[in-house]
C-alpha positions as CSV (number, residue, x, y, z in Angstrom):
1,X,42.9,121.8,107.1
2,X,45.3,123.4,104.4
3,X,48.3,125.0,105.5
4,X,50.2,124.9,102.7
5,X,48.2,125.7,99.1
6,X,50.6,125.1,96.6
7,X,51.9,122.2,98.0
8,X,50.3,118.4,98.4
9,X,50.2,117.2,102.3
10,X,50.1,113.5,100.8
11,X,53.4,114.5,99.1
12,X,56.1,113.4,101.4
13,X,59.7,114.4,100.2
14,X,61.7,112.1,102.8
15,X,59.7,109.0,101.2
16,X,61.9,109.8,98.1
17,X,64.9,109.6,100.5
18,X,64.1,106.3,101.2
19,X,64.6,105.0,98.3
20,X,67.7,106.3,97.0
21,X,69.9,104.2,99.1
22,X,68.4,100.7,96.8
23,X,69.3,102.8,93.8
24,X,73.2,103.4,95.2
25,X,73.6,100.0,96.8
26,X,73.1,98.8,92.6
27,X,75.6,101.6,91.8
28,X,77.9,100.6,94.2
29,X,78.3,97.1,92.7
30,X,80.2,98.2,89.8
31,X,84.0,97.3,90.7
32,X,87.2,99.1,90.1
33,X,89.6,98.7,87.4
34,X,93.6,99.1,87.6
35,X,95.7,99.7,84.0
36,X,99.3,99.1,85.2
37,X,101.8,100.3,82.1
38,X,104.4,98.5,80.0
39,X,107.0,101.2,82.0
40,X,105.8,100.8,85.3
41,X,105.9,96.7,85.0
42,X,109.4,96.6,83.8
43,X,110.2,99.3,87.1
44,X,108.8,96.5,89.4
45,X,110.7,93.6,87.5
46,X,114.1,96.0,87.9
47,X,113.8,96.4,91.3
48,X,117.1,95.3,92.5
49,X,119.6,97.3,94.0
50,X,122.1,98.6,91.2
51,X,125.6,97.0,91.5
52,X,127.3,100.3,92.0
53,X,125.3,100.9,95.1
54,X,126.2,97.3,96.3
55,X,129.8,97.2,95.7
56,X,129.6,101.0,97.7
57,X,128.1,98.8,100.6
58,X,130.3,96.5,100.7
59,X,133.2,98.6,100.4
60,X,131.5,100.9,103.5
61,X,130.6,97.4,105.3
62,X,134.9,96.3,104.6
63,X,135.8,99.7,105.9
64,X,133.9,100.0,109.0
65,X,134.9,96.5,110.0
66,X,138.2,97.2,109.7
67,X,138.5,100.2,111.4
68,X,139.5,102.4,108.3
69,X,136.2,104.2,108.3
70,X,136.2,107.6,109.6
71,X,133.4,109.9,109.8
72,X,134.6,113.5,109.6
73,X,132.4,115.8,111.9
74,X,132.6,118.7,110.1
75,X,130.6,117.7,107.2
76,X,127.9,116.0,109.8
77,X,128.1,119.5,111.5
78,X,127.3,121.4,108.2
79,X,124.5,118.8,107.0
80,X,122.9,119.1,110.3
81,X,123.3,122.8,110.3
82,X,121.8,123.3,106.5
83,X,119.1,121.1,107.2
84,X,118.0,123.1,110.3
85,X,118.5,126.6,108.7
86,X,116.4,126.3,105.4
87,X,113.2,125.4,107.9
């Protein structure tokens, strides 16, 4: 019996679905690829902490273990407050 007469009922369409996943698995053995550049090599070589920011730390780290290190509150206070007012 025909139910369908334009189409084929030995045509089956999820028999071509079946084979589509051999056809990716081959696609999927291509591998990536990572270009790094000149710039970007020379960042990671240079990637020590510049000496004014170390002689800052040490001069923080002398401070603090001294005792001469003093946070003033009214710049924490006005941080705290500017960074809770722009939100």
């Amino acid at each position: 019996m025909k139910i369908n007469r334009y189409g084929n009922i030995s045509n089956n369409p999820y028999k071509q679905q079946v084979n589509k996943p051999a056809e990716n698995q081959q696609q999927q053995v291509k591998q990536d690829k990572i270009q790094i550049s000149k710039e970007a090599l020379e960042m990671q070589k240079n990637n020590s902490v510049s000496k004014e920011r170390t002689e800052k730390i040490e001069q923080l780290r002398k401070d603090i273990e001294s005792g001469n290190y003093h946070v003033d509150s009214g710049k924490v206070a006005k941080k705290f407050f500017d960074f809770w007012t722009k939100s």
